[in-house]
C-alpha positions in Angstrom: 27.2 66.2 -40.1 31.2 65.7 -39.9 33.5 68.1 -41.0 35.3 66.9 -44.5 39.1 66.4 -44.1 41.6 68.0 -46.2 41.5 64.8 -49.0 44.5 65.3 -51.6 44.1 62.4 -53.3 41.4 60.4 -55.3 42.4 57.0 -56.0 40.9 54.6 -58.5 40.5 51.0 -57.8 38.5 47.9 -59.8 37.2 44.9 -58.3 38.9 42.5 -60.4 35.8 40.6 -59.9 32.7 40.3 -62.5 29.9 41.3 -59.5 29.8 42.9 -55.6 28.1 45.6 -53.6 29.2 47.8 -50.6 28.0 45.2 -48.6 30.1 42.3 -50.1 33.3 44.0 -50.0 32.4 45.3 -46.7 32.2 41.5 -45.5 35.5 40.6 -47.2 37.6 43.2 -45.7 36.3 42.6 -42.3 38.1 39.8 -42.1 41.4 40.9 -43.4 44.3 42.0 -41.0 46.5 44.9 -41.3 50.5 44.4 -40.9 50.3 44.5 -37.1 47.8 42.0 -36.9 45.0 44.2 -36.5 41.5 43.6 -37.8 40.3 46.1 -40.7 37.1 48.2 -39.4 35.5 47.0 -42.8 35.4 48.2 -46.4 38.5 49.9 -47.0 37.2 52.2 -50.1 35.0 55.8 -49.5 33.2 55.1 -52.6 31.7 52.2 -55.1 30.2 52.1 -58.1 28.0 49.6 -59.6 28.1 47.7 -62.9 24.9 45.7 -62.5 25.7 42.9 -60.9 25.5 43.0 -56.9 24.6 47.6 -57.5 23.2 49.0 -60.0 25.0 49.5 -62.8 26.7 53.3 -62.4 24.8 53.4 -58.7 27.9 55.4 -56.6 27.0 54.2 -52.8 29.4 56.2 -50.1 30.9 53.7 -47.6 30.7 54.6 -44.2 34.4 55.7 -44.5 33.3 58.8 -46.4 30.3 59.1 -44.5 32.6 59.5 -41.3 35.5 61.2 -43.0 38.0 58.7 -42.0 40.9 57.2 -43.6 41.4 54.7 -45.9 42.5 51.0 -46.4 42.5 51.0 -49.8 46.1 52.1 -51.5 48.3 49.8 -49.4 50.5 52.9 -48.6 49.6 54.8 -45.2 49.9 58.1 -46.4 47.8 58.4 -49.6 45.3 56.0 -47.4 45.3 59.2 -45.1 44.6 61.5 -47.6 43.4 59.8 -50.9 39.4 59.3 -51.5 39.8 55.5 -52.5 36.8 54.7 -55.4 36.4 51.1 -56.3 34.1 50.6 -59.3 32.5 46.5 -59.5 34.1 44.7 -62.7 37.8 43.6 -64.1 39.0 46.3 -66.0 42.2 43.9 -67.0 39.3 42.1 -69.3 37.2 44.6 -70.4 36.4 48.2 -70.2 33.8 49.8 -67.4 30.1 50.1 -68.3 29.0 53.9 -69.8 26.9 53.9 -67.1 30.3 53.6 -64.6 32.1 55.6 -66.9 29.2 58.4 -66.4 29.5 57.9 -63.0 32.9 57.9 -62.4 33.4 61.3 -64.1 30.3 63.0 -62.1 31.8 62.0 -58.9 36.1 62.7 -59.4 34.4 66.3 -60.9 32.3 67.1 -58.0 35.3 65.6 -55.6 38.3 67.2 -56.8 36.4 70.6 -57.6 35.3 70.3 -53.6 38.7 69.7 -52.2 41.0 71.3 -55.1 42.6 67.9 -56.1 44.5 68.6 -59.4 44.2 66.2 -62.3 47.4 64.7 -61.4 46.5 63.6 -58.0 43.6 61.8 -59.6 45.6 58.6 -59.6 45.1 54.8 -60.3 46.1 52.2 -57.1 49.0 50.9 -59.4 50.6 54.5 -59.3 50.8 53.2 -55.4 51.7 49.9 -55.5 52.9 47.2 -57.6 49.3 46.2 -59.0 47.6 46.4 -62.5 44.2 47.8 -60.9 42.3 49.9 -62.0 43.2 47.7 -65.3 44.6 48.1 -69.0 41.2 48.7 -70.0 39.9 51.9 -67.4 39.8 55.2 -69.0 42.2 57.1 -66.5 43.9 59.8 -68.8 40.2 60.8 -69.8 38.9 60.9 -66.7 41.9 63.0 -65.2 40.2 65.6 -68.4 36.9 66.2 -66.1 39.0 67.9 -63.5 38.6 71.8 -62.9 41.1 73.4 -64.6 42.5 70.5 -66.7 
């Protein structure tokens, strides 16, 4: 029942690890800090996506981010965390590609969220376009999944 903000952005983020769950990542960020010192309120994506091992593999499971429409931690830069749906989907993509069933998934979801808040295919964006990182990973699908947005 909260109003959606005005999201620009979808980022795309892996795990880097072989297995997790909402609830995993949820008790690894609560622990991290931010640059003042500050503890994170939790999870730090809106979305993840399951490969099997921890989810389901291609379950999507909001994080209470999304569900309150706030920020994220997610992107390491304060602005596209502002304004950037952050999706992590479970696996190392540095290894080996997403499942089809994440694949699936992924697309479903950056359709339905960039036709909702008129996010252009170029705004659909991996983390390293952000910072200085390999994620989503050499083997994720990102110019093909930019193809799913409206009016690609």
């Amino acid at each position: 029942n909260v109003p959606e903000t005005a999201w620009e952005y979808i980022v795309i983020h892996h795990s880097a690890g072989t297995s997790g769950s909402v609830e995993s990542i949820h008790k690894e960020h609560i622990q991290r800090k931010d640059s003042s010192g500050n503890r994170w309120l939790g999870i730090g994506y809106h979305f993840v996506i399951g490969n099997g091992h921890g989810m389901k593999d291609g379950e999507v499971q909001a994080t209470f981010r999304w569900n309150e429409q706030i920020h994220g931690a997610h992107s390491g830069n304060a602005m596209v965390n502002a304004r950037g749906i952050g999706i992590c989907l479970i696996g190392n993509f540095e290894d080996h590609p997403p499942t089809p069933a994440q694949v699936k998934a992924i697309r479903d979801l950056v359709k339905t969220l960039a036709s909702r808040h008129h996010i252009s295919k170029t705004d659909v964006i991996g983390h390293g376009s952000v910072k200085a990182t390999a994620c989503p990973g050499k083997h994720f699908p990102l110019k093909e999944l930019r193809d799913v947005v409206p009016g690609s």
